[in-house]
N, C-alpha and C positions, 0 to 999 in steps of 0.2 A: 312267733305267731303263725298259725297252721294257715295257707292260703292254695287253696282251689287249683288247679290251671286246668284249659282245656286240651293244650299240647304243648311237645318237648319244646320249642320256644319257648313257653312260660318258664317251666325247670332249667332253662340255660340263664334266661333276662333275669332271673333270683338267685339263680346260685349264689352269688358272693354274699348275697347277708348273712348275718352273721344271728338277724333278729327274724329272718322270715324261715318258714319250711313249705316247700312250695310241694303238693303231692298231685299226682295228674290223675284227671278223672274221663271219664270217656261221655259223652254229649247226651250218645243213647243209652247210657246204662244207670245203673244205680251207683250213690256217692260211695266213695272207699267207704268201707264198713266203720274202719276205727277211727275213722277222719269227720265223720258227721257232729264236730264241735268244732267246725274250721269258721271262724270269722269274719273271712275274704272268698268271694268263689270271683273267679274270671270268666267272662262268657263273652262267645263270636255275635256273627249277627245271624245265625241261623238256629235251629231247636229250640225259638224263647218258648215255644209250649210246653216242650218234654222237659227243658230244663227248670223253667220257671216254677210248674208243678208241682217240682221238687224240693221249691225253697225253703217250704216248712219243715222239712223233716231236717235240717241242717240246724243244731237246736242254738246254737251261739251268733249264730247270722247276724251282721252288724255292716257288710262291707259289699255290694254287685258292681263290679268295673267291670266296664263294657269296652270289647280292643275298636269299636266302631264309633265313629262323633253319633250318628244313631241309635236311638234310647226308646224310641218311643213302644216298642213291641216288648222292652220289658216291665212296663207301667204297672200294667193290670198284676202281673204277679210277684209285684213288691210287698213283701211281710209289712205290716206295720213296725213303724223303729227301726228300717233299715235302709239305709241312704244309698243312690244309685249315681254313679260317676261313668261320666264317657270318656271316650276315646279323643277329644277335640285335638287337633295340633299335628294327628299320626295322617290323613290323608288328606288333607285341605291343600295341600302343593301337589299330588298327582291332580285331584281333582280340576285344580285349576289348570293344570296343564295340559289336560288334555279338553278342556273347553276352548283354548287358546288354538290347539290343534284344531278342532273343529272349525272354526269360524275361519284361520286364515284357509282350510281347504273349501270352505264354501266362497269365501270373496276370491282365490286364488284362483277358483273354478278347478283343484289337480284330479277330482273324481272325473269333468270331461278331458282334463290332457290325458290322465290314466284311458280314458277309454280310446282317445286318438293314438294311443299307444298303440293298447291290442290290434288297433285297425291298422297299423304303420301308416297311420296320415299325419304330416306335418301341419299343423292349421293353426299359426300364429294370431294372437286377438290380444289384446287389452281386456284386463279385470279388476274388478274394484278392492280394493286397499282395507284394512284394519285404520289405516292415520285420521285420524278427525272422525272417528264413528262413534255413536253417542249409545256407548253401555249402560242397562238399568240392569242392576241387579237386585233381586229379588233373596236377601237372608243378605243380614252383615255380621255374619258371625265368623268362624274361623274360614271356612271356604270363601266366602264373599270379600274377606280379605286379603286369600291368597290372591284372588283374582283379577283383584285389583292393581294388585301388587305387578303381578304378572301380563298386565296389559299395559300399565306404565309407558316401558319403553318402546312399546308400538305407538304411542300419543294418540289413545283415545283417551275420552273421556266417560269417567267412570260414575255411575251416580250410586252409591249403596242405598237400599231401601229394608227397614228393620221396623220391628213390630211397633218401634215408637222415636220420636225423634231425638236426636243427640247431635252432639258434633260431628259432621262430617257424614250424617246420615239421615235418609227425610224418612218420614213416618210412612208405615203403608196408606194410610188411609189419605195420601196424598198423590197415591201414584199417579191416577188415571191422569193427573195432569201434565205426565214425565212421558204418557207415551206416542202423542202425536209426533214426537219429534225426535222421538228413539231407533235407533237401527239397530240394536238387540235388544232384546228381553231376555235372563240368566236366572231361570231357575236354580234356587241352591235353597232350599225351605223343607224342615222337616215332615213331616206325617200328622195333621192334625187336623180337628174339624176347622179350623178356621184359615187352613193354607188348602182343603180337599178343592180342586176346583176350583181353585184363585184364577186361573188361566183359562179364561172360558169363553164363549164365543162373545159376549159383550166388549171385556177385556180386547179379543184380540181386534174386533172391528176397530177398537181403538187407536191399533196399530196401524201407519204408514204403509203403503204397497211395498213391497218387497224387502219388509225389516223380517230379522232371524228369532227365530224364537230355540231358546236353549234349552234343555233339561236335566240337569246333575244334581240334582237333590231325592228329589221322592217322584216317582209317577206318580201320584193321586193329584199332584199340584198341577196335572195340566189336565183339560177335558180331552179325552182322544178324541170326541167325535167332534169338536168345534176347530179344534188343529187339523184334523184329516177334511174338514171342507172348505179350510183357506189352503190348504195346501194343491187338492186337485181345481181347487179354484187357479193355483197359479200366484194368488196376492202375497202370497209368505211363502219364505224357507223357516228348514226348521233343522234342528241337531237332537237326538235324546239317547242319554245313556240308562232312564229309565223308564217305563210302561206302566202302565195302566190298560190291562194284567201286567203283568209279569210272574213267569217268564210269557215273551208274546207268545202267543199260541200258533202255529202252524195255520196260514192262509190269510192271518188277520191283515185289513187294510193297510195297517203301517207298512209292513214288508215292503208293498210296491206301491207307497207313494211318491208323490214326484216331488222333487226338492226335497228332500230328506235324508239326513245322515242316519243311519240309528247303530248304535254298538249295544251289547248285550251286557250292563252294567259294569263295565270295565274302567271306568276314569278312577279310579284305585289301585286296581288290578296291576302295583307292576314291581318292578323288582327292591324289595329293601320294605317293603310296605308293612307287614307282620314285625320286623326288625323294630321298622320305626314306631307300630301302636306299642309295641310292649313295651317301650322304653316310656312312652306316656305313661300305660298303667303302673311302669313301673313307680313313678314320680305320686302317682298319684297314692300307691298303697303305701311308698316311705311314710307321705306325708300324716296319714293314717294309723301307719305303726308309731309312728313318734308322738302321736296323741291331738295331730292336729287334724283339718280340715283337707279333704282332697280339694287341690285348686280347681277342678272340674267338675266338682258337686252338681246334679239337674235333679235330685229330687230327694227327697226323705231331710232330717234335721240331725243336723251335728250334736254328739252328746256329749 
């Protein structure tokens, strides 16, 4: 079975089948000429326009695996009958690791030792701890459970918060009553009209004086301009690894707000990352070739 890739990772994570032929296409160009009856195409998280566009003319289309848990920018140019599988499982452990990073450098305060550094001043202080901090996380999906995971052995406490309740996780529509007494709030929530500005200046008036507010999932999920007025307010910190824009634009408030971490979408970003999504997709197109069900399935119907 002919299957898509976007780079020589793909042609190496397939080589060994015996049932796949993995042929590489370029992002901006047009499909291999004699390849346009390939079944499976693979796609990054960037060009969903150019490439999406392009779904139609692919005439046996039946398969879009995404190397990102993020889906939502290929919605709109899904063919009908043809099913969309993410990325879930390949970056949910950087994610969460570097949210964990985040928070112990804000209660660890090492951004003012870092700066007691450059200044060669010794200035010894007490700072406040990760142990008994009362985590709300915002998505209990795969990152929301790395994350949890991953806070464990610091002994907080973690609360997941998912679109509806189940075990071991409360409904959103039950938050606002988790946050007078929360010292984070952890964005991890995809791109939709019902997560766009979840985080918004009601929301955070919500929030306790000097609780954190996190963001690794989507910018849209938090308001910039009700975050940047508890911030130069002083009453919140905050962490974000995404924007609203994005990329930030040169000058924008966030750059120089006070209490604020911000990194340039990089809680992904680290070594073995590509390794690890393809090995997902890879799981995901066996399952496919063998006539089953991608375990990852987020949209279209199994035929």
């Amino acid at each position: 079975m002919k299957v898509l890739v976007p780079d020589d990772l793909g042609l190496e994570a397939l080589a060994d089948s015996t049932t796949i032929e993995a042929v590489r296409y370029e992002p901006g160009e047009p499909w291999p000429a004699d390849h346009v009856d390939a079944p499976v195409v693979v796609v990054g998280f960037e060009h969903a326009d150019a490439i999406g566009a392009r779904f139609a003319e692919l005439t046996d289309l039946r398969l879009v695996q995404t190397l990102n848990a993020g889906y939502e920018q290929w919605l709109r140019h899904l063919p009908d009958g043809v099913m969309l599988s993410n990325g879930r499982g390949a970056h949910g452990g950087s994610t969460a690791e570097w949210t964990v990073a985040v928070l112990l450098a804000i209660y660890r305060e090492l951004p003012t030792f870092a700066a007691d550094q450059a200044e060669g001043v010794w200035r010894p202080r007490h700072t406040e701890t990760l142990i008994n901090k009362r985590v709300v996380v915002l998505g209990a999906g795969d990152l929301g459970a790395n994350l949890a995971a991953r806070l464990a052995p610091f002994e907080a406490e973690v609360t997941l918060v998912g679109r509806s309740a189940r075990p071991g996780v409360v409904a959103l529509r039950e938050v606002d009553a988790l946050l007078p007494t929360a010292d984070v709030v952890v964005a991890m929530l995809p791109d939709s009209d019902e997560t766009r500005h979840l985080v918004d200046a009601g929301f955070l008036a919500k929030l306790g004086d000097g609780a954190v507010v996190v963001n690794a999932g989507r910018g849209s999920a938090v308001d910039p301009e009700a975050l940047l007025a508890e911030l130069v307010s002083g009453r919140l910190r905050a962490a974000l690894d995404v924007t609203e824009p994005e990329p930030l634009p040169a000058g924008h408030p966030l750059w120089s707000a006070p209490g604020l971490i911000l990194t340039p979408h990089v809680a992904g970003s680290t070594a073995g990352a590509w390794e690890r999504a393809w090995q997902v997709a890879r799981r995901q197109i066996d399952a496919y070739v063998a006539g089953g069900t991608p375990p990852n399935l987020v949209a279209g119907q199994p035929h």
